[in-house]
mmJSON file of the N, C-alpha and C atoms, coordinates in Angstrom:
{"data_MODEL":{"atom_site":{
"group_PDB":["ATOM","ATOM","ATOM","ATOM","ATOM","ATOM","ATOM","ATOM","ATOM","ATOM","ATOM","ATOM","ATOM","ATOM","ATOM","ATOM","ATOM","ATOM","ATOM","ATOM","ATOM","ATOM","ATOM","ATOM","ATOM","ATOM","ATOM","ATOM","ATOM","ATOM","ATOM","ATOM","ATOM","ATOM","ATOM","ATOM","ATOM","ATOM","ATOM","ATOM","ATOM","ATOM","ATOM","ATOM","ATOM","ATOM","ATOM","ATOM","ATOM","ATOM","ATOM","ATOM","ATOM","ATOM","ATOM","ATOM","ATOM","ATOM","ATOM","ATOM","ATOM","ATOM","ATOM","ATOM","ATOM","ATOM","ATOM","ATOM","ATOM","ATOM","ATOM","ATOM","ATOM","ATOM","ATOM","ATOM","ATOM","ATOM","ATOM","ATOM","ATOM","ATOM","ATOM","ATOM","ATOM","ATOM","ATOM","ATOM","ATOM","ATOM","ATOM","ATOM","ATOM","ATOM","ATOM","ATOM","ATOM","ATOM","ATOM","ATOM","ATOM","ATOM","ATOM","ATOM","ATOM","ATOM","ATOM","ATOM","ATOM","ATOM","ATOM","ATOM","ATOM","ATOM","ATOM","ATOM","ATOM","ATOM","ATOM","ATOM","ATOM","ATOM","ATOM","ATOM","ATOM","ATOM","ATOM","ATOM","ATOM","ATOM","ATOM","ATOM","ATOM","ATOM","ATOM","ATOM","ATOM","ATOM","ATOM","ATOM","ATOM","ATOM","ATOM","ATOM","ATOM","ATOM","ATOM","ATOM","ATOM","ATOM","ATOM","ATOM","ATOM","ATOM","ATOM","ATOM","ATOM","ATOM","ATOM","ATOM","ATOM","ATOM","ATOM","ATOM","ATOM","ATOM","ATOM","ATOM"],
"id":[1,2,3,4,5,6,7,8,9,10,11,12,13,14,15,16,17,18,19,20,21,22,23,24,25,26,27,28,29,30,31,32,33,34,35,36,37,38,39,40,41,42,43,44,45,46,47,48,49,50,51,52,53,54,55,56,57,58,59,60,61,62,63,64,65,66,67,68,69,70,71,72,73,74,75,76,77,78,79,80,81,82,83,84,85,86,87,88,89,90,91,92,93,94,95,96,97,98,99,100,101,102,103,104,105,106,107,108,109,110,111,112,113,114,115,116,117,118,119,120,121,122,123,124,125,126,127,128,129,130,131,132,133,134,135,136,137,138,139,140,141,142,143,144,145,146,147,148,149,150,151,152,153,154,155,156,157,158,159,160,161,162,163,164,165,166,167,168],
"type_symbol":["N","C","C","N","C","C","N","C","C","N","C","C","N","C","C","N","C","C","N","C","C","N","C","C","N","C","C","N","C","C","N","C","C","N","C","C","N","C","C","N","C","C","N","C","C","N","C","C","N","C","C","N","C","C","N","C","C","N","C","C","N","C","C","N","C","C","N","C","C","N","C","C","N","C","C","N","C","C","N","C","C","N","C","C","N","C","C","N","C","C","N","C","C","N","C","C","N","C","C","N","C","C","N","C","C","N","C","C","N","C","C","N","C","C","N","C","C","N","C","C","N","C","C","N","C","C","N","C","C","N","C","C","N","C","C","N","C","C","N","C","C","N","C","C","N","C","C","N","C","C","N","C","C","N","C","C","N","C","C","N","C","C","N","C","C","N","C","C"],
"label_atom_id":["N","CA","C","N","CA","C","N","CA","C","N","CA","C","N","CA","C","N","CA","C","N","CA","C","N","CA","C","N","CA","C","N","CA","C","N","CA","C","N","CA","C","N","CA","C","N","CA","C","N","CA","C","N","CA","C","N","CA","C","N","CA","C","N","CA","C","N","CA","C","N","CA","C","N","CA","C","N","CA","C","N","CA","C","N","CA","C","N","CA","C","N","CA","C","N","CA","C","N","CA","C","N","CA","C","N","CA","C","N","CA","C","N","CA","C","N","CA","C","N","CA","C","N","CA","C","N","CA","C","N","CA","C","N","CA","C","N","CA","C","N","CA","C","N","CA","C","N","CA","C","N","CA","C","N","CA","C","N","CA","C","N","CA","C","N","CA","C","N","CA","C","N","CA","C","N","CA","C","N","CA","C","N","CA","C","N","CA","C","N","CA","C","N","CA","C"],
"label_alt_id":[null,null,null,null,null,null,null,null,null,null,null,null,null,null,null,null,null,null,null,null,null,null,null,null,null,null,null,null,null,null,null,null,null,null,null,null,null,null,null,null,null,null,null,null,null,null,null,null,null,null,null,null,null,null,null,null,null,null,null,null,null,null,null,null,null,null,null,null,null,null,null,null,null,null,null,null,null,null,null,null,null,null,null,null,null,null,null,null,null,null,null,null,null,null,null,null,null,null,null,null,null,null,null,null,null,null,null,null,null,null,null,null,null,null,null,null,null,null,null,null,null,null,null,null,null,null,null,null,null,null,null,null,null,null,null,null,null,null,null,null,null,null,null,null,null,null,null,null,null,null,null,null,null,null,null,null,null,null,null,null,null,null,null,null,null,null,null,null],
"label_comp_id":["UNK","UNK","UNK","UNK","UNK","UNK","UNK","UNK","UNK","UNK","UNK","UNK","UNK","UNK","UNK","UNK","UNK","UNK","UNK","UNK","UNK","UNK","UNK","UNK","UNK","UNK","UNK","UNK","UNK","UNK","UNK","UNK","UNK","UNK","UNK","UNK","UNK","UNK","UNK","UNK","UNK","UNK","UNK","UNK","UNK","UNK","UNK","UNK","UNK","UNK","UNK","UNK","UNK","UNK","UNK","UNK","UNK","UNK","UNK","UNK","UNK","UNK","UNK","UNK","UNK","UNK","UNK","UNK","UNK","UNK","UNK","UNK","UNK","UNK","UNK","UNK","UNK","UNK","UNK","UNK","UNK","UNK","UNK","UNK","UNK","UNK","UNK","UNK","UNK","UNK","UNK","UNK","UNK","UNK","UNK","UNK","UNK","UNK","UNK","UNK","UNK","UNK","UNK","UNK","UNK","UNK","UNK","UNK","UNK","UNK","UNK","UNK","UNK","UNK","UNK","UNK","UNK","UNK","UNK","UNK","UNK","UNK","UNK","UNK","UNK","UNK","UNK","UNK","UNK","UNK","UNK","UNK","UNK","UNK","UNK","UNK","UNK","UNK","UNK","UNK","UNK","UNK","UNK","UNK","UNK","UNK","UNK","UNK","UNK","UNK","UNK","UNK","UNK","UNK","UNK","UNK","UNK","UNK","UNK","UNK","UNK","UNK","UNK","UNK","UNK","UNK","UNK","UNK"],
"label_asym_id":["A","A","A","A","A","A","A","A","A","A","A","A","A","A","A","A","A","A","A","A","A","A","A","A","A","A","A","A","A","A","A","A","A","A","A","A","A","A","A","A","A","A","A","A","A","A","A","A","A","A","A","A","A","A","A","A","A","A","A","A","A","A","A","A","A","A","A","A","A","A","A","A","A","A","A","A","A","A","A","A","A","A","A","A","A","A","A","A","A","A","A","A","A","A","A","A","A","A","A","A","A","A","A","A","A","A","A","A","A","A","A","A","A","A","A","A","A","A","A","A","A","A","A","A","A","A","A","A","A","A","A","A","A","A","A","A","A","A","A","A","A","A","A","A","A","A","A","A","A","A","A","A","A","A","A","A","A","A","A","A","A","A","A","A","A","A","A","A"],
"label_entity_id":["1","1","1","1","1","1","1","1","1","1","1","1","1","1","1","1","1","1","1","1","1","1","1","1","1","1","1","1","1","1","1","1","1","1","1","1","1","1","1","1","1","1","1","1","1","1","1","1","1","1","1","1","1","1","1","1","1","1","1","1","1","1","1","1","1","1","1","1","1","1","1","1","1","1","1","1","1","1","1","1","1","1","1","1","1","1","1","1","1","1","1","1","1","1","1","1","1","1","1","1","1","1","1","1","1","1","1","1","1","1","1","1","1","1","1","1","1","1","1","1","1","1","1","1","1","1","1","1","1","1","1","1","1","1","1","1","1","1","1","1","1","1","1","1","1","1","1","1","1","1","1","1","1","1","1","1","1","1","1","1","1","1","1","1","1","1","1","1"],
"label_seq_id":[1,1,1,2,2,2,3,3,3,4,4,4,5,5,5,6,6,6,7,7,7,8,8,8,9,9,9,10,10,10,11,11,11,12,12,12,13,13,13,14,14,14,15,15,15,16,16,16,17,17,17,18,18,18,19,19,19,20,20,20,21,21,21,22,22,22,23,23,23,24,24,24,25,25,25,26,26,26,27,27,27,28,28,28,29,29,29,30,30,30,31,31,31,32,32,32,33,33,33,34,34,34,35,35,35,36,36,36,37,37,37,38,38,38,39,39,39,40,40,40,41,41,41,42,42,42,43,43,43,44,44,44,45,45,45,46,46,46,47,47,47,48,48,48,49,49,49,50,50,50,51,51,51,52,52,52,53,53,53,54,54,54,55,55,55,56,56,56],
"pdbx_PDB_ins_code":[null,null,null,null,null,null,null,null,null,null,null,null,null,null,null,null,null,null,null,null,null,null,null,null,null,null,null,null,null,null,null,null,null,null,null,null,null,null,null,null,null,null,null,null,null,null,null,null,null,null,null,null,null,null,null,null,null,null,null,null,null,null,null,null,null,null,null,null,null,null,null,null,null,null,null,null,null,null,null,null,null,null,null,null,null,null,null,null,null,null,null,null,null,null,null,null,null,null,null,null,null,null,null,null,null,null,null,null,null,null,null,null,null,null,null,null,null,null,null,null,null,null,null,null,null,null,null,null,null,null,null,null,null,null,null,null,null,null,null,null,null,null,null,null,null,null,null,null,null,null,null,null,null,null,null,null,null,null,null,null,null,null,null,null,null,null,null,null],
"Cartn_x":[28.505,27.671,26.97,27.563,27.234,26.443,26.408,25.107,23.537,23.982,22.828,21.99,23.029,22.395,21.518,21.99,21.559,20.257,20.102,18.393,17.87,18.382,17.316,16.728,17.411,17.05,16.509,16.68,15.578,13.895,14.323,12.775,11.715,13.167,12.251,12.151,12.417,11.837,10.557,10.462,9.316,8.368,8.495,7.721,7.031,7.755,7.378,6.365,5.766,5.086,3.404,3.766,2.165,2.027,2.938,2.667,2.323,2.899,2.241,0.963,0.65,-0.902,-1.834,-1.615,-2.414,-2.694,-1.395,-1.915,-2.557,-2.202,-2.747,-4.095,-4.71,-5.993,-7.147,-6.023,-6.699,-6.932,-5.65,-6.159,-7.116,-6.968,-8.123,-9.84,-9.54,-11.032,-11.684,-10.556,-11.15,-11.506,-10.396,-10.326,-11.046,-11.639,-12.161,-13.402,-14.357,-15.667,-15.247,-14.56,-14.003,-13.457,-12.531,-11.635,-12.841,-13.95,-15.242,-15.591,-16.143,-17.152,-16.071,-14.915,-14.046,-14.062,-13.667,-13.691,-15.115,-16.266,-17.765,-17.725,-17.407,-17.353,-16.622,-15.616,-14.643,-15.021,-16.098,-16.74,-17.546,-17.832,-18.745,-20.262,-20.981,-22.131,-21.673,-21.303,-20.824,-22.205,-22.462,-23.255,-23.384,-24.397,-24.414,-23.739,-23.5,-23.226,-24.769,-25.54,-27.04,-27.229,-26.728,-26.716,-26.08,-24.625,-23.719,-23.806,-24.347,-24.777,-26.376,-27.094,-28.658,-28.073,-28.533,-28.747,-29.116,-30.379,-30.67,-30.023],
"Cartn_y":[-45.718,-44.597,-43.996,-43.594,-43.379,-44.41,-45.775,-46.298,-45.912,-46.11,-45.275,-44.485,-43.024,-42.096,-41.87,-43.027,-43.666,-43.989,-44.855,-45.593,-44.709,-43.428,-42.667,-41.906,-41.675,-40.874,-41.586,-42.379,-43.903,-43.554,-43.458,-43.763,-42.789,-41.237,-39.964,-39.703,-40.043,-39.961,-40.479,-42.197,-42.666,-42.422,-41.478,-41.2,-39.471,-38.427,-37.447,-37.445,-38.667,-38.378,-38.811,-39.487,-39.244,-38.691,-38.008,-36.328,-35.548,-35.309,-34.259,-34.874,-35.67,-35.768,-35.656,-36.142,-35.814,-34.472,-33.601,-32.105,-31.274,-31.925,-31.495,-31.937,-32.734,-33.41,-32.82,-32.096,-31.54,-29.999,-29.559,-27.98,-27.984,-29.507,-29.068,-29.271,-30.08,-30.221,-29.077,-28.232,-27.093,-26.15,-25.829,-24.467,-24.666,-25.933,-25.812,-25.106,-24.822,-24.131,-23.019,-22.301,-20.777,-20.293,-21.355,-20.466,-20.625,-21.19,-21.079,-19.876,-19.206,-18.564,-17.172,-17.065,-16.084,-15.846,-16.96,-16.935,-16.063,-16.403,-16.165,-14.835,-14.06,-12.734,-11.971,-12.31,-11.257,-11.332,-12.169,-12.206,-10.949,-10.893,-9.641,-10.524,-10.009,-8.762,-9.474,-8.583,-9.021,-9.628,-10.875,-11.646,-11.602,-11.21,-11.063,-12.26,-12.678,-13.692,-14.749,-14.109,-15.337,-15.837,-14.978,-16.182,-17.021,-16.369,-17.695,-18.98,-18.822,-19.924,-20.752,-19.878,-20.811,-21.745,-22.805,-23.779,-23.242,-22.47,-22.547,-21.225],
"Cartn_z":[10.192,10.566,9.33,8.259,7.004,6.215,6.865,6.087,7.043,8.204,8.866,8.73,8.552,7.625,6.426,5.87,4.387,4.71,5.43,5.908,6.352,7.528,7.506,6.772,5.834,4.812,3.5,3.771,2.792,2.733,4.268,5.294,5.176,5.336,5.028,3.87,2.676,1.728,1.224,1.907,1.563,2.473,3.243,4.386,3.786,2.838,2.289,1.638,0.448,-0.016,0.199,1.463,2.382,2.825,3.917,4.666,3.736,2.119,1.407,0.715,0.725,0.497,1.303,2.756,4.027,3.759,3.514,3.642,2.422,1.254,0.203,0.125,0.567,0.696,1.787,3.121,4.142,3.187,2.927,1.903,0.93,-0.048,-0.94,-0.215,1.143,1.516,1.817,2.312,3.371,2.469,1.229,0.815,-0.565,-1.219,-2.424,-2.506,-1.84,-1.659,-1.735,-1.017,-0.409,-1.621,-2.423,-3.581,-4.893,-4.956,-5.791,-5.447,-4.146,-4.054,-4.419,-4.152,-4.29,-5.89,-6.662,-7.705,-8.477,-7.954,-8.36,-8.327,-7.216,-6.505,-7.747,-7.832,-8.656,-10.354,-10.849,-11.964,-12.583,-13.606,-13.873,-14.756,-14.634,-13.279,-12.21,-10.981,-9.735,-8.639,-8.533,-7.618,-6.382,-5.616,-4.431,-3.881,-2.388,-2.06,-1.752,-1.777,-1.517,-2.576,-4.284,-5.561,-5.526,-5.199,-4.881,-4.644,-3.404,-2.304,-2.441,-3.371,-3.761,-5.03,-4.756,-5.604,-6.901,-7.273,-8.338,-9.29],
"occupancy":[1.0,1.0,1.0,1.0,1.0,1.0,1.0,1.0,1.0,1.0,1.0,1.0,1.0,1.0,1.0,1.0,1.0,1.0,1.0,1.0,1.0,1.0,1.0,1.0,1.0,1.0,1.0,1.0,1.0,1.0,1.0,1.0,1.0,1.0,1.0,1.0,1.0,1.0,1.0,1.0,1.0,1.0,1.0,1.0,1.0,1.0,1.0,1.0,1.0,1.0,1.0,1.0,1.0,1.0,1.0,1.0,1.0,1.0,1.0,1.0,1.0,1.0,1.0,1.0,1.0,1.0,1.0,1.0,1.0,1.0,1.0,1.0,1.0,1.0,1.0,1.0,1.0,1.0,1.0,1.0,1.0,1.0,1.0,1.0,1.0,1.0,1.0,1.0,1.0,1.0,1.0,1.0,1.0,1.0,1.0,1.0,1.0,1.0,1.0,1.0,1.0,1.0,1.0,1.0,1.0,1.0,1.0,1.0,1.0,1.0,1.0,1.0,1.0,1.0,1.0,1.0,1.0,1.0,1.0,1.0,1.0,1.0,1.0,1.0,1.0,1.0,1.0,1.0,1.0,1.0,1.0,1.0,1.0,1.0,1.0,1.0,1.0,1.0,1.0,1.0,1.0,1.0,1.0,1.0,1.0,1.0,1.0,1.0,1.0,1.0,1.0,1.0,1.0,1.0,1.0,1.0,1.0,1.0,1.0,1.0,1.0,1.0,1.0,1.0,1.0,1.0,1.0,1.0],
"B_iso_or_equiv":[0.0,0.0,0.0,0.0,0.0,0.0,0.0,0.0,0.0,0.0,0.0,0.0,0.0,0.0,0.0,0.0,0.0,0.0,0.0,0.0,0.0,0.0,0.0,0.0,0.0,0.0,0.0,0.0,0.0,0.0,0.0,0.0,0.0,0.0,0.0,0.0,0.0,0.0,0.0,0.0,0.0,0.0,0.0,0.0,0.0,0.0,0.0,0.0,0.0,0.0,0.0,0.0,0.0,0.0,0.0,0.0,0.0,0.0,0.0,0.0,0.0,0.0,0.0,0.0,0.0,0.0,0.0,0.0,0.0,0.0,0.0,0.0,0.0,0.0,0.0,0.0,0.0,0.0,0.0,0.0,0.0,0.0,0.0,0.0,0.0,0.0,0.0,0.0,0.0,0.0,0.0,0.0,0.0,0.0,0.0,0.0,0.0,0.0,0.0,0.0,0.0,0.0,0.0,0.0,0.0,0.0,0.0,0.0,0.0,0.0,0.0,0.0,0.0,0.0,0.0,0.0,0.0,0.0,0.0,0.0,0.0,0.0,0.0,0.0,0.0,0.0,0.0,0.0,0.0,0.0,0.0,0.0,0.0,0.0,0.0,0.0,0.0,0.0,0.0,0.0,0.0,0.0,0.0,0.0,0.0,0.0,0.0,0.0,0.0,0.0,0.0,0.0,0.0,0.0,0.0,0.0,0.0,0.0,0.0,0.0,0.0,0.0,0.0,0.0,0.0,0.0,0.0,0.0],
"pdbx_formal_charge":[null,null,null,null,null,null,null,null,null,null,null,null,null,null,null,null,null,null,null,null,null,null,null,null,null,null,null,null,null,null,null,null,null,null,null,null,null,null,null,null,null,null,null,null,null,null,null,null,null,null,null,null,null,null,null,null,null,null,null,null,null,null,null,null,null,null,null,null,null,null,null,null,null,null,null,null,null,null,null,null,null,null,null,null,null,null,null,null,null,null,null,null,null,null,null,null,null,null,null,null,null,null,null,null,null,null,null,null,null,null,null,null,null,null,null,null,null,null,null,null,null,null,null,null,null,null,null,null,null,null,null,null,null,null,null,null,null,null,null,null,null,null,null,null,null,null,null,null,null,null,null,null,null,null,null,null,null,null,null,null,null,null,null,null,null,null,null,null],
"auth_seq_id":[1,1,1,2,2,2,3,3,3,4,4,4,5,5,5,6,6,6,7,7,7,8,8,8,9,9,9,10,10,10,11,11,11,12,12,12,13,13,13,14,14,14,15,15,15,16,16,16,17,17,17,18,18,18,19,19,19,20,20,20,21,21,21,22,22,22,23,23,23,24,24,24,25,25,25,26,26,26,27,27,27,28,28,28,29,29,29,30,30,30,31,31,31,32,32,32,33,33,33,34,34,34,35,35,35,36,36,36,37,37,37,38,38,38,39,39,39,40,40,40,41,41,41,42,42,42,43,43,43,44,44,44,45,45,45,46,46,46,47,47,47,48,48,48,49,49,49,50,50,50,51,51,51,52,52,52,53,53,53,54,54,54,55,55,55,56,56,56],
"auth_comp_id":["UNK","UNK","UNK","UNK","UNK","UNK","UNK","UNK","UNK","UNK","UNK","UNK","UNK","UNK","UNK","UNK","UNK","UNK","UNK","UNK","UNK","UNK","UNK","UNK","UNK","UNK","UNK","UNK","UNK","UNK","UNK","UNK","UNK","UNK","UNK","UNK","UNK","UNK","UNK","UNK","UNK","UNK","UNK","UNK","UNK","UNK","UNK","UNK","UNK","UNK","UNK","UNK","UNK","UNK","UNK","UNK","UNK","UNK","UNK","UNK","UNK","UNK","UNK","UNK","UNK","UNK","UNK","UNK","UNK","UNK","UNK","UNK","UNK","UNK","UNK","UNK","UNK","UNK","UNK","UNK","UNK","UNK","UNK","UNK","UNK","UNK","UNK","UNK","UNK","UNK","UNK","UNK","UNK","UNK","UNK","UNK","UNK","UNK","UNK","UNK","UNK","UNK","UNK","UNK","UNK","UNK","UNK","UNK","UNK","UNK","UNK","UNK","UNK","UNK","UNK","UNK","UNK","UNK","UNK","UNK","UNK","UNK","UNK","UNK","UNK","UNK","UNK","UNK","UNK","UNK","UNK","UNK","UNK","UNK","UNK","UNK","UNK","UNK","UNK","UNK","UNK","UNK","UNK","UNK","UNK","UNK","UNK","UNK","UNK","UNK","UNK","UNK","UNK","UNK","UNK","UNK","UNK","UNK","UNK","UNK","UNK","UNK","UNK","UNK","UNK","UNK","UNK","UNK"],
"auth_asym_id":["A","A","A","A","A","A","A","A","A","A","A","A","A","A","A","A","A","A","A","A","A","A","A","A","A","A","A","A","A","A","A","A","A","A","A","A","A","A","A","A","A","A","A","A","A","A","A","A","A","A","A","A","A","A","A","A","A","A","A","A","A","A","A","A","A","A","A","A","A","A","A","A","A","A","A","A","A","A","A","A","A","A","A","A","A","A","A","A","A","A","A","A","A","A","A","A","A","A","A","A","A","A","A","A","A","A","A","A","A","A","A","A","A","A","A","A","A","A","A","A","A","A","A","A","A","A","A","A","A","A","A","A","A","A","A","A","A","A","A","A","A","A","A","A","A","A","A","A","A","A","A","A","A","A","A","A","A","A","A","A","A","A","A","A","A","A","A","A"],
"auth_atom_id":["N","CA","C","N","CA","C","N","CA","C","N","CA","C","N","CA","C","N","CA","C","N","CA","C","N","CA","C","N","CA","C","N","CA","C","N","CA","C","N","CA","C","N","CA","C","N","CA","C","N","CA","C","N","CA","C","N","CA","C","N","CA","C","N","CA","C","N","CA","C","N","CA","C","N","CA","C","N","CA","C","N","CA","C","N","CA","C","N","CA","C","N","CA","C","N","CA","C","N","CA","C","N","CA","C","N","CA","C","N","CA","C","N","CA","C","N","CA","C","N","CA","C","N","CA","C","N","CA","C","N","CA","C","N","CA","C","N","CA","C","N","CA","C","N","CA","C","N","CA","C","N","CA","C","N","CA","C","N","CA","C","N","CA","C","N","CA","C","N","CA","C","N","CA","C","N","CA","C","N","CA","C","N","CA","C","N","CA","C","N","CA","C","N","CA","C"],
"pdbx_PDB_model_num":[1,1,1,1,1,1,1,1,1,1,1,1,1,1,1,1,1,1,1,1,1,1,1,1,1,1,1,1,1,1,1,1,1,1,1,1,1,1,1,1,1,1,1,1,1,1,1,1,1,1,1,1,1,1,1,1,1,1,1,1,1,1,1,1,1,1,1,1,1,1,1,1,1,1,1,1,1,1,1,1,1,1,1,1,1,1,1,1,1,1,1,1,1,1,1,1,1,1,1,1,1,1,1,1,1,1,1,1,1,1,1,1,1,1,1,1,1,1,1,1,1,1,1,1,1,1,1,1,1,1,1,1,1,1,1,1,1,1,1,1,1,1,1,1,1,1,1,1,1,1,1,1,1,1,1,1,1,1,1,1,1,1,1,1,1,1,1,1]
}}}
């Protein structure tokens, strides 16, 4: 029974470190823009948000 245990826990280990990249990959897609423009905001001279967001 105790080697059992063993394999499952083999399995979930090598199974951890793609679930945490799936999700680290879904957070940085979503939230890398958002934690820029946040970042921009709290700068001094404080930028409207339409500088932010223009290209130039």
């Amino acid at each position: 029974m105790a080697k059992l245990e063993g394999v499952g826990m083999k399995k979930s280990l090598k199974q951890w470190p793609t679930w945490f990249l799936k999700k680290a990959k879904t957070f940085t897609h979503y939230g890398f823009i958002p934690l820029i423009i946040i970042i921009g905001m709290n700068t001094e001279p404080k930028p409207h948000i339409s500088q932010l967001l223009s290209p130039v």
